[in-house]
C-alpha positions in Angstrom: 65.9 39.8 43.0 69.6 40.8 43.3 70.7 37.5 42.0 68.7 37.6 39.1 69.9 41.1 38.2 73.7 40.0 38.9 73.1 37.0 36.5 71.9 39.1 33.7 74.5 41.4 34.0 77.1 38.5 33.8 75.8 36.7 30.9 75.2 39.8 29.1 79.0 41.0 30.0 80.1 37.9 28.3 78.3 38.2 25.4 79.9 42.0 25.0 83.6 41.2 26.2 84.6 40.1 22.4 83.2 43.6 21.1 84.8 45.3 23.2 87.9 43.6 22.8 87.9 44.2 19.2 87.4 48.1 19.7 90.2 47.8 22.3 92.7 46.2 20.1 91.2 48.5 17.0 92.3 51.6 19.2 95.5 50.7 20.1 96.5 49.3 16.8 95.8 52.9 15.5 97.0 54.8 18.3 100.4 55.4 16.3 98.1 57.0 13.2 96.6 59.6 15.2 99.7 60.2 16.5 101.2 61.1 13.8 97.9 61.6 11.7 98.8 61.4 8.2 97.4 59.3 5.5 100.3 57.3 4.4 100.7 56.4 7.8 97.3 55.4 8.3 96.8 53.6 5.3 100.1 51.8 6.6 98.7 50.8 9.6 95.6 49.6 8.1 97.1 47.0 5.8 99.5 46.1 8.3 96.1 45.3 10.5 94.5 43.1 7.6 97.6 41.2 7.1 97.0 39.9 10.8 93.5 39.3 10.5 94.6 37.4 7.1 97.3 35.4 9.2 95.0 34.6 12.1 92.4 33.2 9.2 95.5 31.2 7.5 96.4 29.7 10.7 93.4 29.0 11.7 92.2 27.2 8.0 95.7 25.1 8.0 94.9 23.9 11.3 91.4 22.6 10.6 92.7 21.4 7.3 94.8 18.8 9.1 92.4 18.2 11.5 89.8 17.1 8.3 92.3 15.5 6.5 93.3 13.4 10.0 89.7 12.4 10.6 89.3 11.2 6.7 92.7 9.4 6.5 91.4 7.5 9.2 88.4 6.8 7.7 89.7 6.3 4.4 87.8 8.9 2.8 89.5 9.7 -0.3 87.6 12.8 -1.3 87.4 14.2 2.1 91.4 13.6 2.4 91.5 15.8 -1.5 89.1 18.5 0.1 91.4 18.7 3.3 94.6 19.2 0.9 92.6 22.2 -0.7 91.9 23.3 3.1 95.8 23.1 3.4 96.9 24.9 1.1 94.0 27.8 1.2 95.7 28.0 4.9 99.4 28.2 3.9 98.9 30.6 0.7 96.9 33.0 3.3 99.7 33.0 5.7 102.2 33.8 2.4 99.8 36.8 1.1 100.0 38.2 4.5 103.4 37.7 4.8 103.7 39.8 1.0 100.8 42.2 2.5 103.1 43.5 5.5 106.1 43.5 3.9 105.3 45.8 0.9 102.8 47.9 3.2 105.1 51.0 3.0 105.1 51.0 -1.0 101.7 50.3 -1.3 101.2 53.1 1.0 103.5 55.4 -0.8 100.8 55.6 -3.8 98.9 57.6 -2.0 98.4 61.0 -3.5 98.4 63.6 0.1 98.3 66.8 -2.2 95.1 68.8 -3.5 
């Protein structure tokens, strides 16, 4: 009886440990906002946060890109080779617009109007 309860509680403890890694990270990326708690700031913060999600998803497109175009070079697959290029370079312009996300983050911020 108590194994069975200990193996539910494991598997569903695995199923919640990436939520709650994502609130984790959430909380401590905006740890600084509340801090200081203005909108500028926050709205900072935010894109900064979006540019990383946006380099994770570049990186992680390249990567399978070369991966497909790897597995159709060695099979000769012409159009599967063309789609991998596209895969490519979806993965390296993400990685630049995130790049151009965090570095203008301050004067993108900066439009926000804080007065009534």
């Amino acid at each position: 009886m108590i194994s069975k309860i200990k193996t539910k509680l494991m598997c569903n403890g695995y199923k919640i440990l990436p939520v709650m890694t994502a609130f984790v990270t959430i909380g401590a990326a905006l740890i600084p906002c509340v801090v200081r708690a203005d909108a500028r700031s926050l709205m900072e913060m935010a894109i900064k946060i979006i540019a990383k999600l946006i380099t994770a998803s570049g990186v992680i497109t390249f990567v399978l890109g070369l991966v497909a175009w790897s597995m159709a070079h060695g099979d000769s697959d012409g159009p599967g080779q063309k789609k991998a290029g596209g895969m490519i370079a979806a993965g390296v312009t993400l990685f630049a617009l995130s790049l151009i996300l965090s570095n203008i983050a301050p004067e993108l911020a900066s439009n926000i109007e804080t007065s009534l």
